[in-house]
TORKOLPA-453930 format. One line per 2 residues: number of its first residue (from 1); their letters; for each residue x, y, z of C-alpha. Coordinates in nm, 2 decimals, m for minus. Layout:
NUM = A = X,Y,Z  ...
// end
This chain:
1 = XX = m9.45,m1.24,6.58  m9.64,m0.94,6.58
3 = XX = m9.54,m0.65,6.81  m9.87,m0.45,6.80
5 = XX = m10.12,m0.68,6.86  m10.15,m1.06,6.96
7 = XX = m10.14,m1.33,6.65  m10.49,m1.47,6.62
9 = XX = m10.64,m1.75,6.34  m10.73,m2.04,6.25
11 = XX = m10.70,m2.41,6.37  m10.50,m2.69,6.19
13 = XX = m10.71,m2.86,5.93  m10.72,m3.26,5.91
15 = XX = m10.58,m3.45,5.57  m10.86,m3.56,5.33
17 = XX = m10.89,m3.81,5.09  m10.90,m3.87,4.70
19 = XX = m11.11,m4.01,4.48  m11.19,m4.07,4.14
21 = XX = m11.51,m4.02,4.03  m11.58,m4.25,3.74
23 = XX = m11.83,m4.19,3.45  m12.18,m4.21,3.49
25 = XX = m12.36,m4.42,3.27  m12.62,m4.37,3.05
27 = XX = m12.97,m4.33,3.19  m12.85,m4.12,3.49
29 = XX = m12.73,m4.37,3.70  m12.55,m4.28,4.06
31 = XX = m12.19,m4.22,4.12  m11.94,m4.49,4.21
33 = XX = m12.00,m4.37,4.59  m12.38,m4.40,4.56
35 = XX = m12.58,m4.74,4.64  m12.72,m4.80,4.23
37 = XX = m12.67,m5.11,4.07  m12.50,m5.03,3.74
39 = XX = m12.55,m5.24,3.44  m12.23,m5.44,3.30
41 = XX = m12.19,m5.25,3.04  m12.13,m4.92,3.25
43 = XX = m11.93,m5.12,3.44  m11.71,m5.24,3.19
45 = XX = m11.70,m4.86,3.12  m11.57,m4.76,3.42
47 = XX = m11.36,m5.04,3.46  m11.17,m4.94,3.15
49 = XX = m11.17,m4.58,3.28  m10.96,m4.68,3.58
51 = XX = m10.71,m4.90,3.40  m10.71,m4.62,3.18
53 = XX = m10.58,m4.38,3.46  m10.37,m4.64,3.63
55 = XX = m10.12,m4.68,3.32  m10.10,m4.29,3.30
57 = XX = m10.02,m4.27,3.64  m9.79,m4.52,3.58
59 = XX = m9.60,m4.37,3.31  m9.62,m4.05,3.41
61 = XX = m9.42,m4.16,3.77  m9.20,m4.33,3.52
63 = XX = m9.10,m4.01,3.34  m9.05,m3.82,3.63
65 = XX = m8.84,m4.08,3.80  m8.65,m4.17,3.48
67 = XX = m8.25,m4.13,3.54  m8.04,m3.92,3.23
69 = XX = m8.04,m4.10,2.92  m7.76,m4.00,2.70
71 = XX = m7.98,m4.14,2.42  m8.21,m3.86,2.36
73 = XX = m8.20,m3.63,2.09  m8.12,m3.25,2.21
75 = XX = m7.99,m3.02,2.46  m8.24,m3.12,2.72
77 = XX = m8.21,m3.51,2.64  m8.13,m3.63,2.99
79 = XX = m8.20,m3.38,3.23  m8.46,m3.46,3.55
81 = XX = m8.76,m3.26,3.60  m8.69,m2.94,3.84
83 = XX = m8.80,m2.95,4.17  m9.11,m2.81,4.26
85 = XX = m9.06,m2.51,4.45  m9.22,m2.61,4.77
87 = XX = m9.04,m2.92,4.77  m8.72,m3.03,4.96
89 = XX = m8.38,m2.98,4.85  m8.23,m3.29,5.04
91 = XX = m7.94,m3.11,5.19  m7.87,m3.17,5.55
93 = XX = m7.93,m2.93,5.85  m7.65,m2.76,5.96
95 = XX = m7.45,m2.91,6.20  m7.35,m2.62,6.43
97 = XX = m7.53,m2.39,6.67  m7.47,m2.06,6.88
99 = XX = m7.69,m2.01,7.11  m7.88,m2.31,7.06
101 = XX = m7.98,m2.12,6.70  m7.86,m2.35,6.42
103 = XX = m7.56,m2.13,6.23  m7.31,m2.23,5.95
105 = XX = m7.53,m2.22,5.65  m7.39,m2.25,5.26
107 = XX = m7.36,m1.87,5.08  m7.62,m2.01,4.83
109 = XX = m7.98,m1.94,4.82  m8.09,m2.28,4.98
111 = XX = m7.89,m2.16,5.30  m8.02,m1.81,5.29
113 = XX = m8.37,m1.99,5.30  m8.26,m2.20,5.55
115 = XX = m8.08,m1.94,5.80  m8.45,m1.76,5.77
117 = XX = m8.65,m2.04,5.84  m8.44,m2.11,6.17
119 = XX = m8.41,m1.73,6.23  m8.80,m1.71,6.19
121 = XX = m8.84,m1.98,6.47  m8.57,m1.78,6.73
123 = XX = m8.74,m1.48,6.64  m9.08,m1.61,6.73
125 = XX = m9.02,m1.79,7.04  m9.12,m1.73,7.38
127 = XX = m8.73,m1.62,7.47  m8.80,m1.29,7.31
129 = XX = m9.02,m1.18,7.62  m8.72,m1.23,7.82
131 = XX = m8.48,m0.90,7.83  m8.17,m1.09,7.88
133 = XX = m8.28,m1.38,7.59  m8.39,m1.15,7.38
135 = XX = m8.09,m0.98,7.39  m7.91,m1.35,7.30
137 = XX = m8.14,m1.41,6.99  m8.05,m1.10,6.81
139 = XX = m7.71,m1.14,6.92  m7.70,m1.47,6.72
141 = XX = m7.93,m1.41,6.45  m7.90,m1.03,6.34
143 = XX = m7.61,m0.83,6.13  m7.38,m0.70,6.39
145 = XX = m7.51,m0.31,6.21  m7.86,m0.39,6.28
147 = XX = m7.84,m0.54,6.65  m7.82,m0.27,6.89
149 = XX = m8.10,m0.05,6.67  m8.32,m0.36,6.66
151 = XX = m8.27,m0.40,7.07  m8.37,m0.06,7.13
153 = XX = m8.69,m0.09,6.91  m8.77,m0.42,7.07
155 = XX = m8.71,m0.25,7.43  m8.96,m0.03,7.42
157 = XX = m9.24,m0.27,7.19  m9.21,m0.51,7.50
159 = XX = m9.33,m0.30,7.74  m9.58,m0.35,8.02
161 = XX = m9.87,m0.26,7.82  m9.73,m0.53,7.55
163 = XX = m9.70,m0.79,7.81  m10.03,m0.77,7.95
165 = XX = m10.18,m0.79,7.61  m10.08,m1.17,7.59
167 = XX = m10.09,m1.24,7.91  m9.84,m1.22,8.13
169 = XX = m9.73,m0.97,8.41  m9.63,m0.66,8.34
171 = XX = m9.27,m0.72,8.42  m9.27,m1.03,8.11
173 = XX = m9.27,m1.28,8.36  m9.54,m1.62,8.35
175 = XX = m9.85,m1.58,8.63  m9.81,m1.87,8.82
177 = XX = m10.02,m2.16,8.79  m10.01,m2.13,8.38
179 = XX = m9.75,m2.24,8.06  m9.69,m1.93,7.84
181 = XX = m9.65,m2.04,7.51  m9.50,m1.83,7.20
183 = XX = m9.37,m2.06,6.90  m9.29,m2.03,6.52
185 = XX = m9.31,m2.28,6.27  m9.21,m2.20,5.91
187 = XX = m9.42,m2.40,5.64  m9.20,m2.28,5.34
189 = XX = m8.97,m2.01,5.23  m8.89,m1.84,4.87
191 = XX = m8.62,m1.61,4.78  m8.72,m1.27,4.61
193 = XX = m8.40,m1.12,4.57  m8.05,m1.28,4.57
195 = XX = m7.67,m1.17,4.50  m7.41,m1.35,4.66
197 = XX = m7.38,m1.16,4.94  m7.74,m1.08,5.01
199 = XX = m8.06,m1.23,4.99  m8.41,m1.14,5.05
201 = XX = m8.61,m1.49,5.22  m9.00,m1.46,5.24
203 = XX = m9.07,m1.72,5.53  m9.47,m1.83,5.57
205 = XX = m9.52,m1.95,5.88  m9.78,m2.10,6.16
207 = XX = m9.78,m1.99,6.46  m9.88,m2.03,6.85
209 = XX = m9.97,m1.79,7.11  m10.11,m1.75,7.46
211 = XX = m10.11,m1.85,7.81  m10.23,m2.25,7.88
213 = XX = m10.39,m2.27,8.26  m10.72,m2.39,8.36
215 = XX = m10.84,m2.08,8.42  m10.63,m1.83,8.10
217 = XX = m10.85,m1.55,7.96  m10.53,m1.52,7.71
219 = XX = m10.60,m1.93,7.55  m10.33,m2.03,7.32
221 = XX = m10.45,m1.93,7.00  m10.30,m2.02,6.60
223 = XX = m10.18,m1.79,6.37  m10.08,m1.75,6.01
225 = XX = m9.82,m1.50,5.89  m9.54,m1.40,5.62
227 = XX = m9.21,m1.29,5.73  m8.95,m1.11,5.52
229 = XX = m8.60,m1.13,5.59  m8.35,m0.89,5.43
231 = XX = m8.02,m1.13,5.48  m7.61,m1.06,5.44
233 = XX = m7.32,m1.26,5.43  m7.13,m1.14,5.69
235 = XX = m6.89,m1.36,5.88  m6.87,m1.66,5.70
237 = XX = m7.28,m1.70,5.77  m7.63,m1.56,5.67
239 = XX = m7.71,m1.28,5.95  m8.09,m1.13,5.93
241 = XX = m8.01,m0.73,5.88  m8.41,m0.71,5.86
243 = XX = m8.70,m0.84,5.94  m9.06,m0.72,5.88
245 = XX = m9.41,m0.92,5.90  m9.74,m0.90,5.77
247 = XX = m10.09,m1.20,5.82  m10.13,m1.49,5.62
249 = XX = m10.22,m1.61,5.39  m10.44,m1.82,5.59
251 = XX = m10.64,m2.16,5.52  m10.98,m2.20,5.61
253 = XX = m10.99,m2.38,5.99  m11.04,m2.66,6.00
255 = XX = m11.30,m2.89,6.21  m11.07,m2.97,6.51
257 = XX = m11.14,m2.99,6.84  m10.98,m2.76,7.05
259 = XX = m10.78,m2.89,7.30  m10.79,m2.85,7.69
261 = XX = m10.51,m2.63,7.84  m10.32,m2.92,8.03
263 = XX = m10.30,m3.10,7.70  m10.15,m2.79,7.51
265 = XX = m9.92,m2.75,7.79  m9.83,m3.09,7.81
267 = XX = m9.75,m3.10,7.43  m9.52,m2.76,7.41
269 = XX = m9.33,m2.95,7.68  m9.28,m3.23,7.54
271 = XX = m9.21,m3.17,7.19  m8.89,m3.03,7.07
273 = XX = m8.85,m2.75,6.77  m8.65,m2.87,6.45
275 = XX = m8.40,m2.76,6.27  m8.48,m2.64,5.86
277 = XX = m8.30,m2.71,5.61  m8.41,m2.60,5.22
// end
């Protein structure tokens, strides 16, 4: 989360839908979505067209999903496709926590990516406006070298002047009457740098911010950010020894209605965090 000012952007698009647009035919007839009568030759046209596309489809699933044949002709004869970088690696969450942060992650890059993902979430939760959970967090998360320097920095960014800015009382503690809500969730992570026994994570995340009451002038608001984690091996685990932010990159909003304060509240509530895994 930002320390300077409050996180502010846009709302969660909905899914859309795909079609195939088939040929016109000749004459200038309308699309497939339009309400012309074709003739039955252009429909035969287009029929061919889809059946055309089907059976690529269909073979090009196949290839991708083909197991290794020893029966090809070359070094590469055999080998799966590489997984796309955005996509998951299918290893399991770790099992343990500290702190109710997930810990015990493999010294390869998938755990680096995955220690920063969860880090990003501990570090972007409302228990960093607390003193004494703050405190916890970096406790958990960051190098032993880099924890007491980052608590002094964070001591005096969460000040009374910080507090107000989103919200809540100048001590860090919730008006009454309203649900203060602060929450990270990383979309996807990419390793820039890594050696063994460090590892640079960029982690792009979505996030939430604000106060949810009936009557908040501080209305929980989305967000859209990049965070960079500096990471070492230090203990038998991945441990953050910096972090730095910047915004986005952000998607267009989306058409969404906004949803009333009791139902926001309501939802942070009731719906748990998760643990990443790469």
């Amino acid at each position: 989360m930002s320390l300077d000012n409050e996180r502010n952007g846009g709302l969660y698009g909905g899914s859309g839908e795909t079609r195939t647009r088939l040929p016109e035919g000749e004459g200038g007839g309308q699309d497939v979505y339009g309400g012309g009568r074709r003739s039955g030759r252009s429909s035969s046209r287009s029929l061919v067209t889809v059946v055309g596309v089907v059976v690529l489809l269909i073979a090009a699933i196949a290839f991708a999903n083909r197991g290794g044949d020893s029966s090809g002709e070359g070094d590469d004869a055999g080998k799966k496709p590489g997984a796309n970088p955005t996509a998951a690696s299918g290893t399991k969450p770790v099992d343990g926590k500290t702190s109710g942060i997930p810990s015990g992650y493999a010294k390869t890059a998938q755990g680096a990516q995955s220690a920063a993902a969860n880090y990003a979430v501990a570090l972007g939760s409302a228990d960093m406006f607390d003193k004494t959970k703050r405190d916890g967090v970096l406790q958990t998360v960051m190098a032993p070298s880099s924890v007491n320097s980052f608590k002094a920095e964070l001591d005096r960014a969460y000040g009374p002047g910080f507090y107000k800015n989103v919200g809540l009382n100048e001590d860090g503690s919730t008006p009454k009457g309203y649900k203060f809500v602060s929450r990270t969730s990383p979309i996807g992570t990419t390793v820039t740098a890594f050696s063994g026994q460090k590892a640079t994570v960029e982690v792009w995340c979505s996030g939430l911010l604000g106060l949810a009451g009936e009557r908040s002038t501080k209305p929980v608001t989305s967000s859209w950010f990049t965070m960079t984690m500096k990471l070492v091996w230090v203990g038998g685990d991945w441990k953050a020894a910096t972090h730095s932010q910047k915004d986005g990159p952000a998607p267009v909003p989306g058409d969404d209605r906004a949803s009333g304060s009791d139902d926001i509240a309501k939802a942070v509530e009731g719906y748990g965090g998760f643990t990443y895994a790469r």
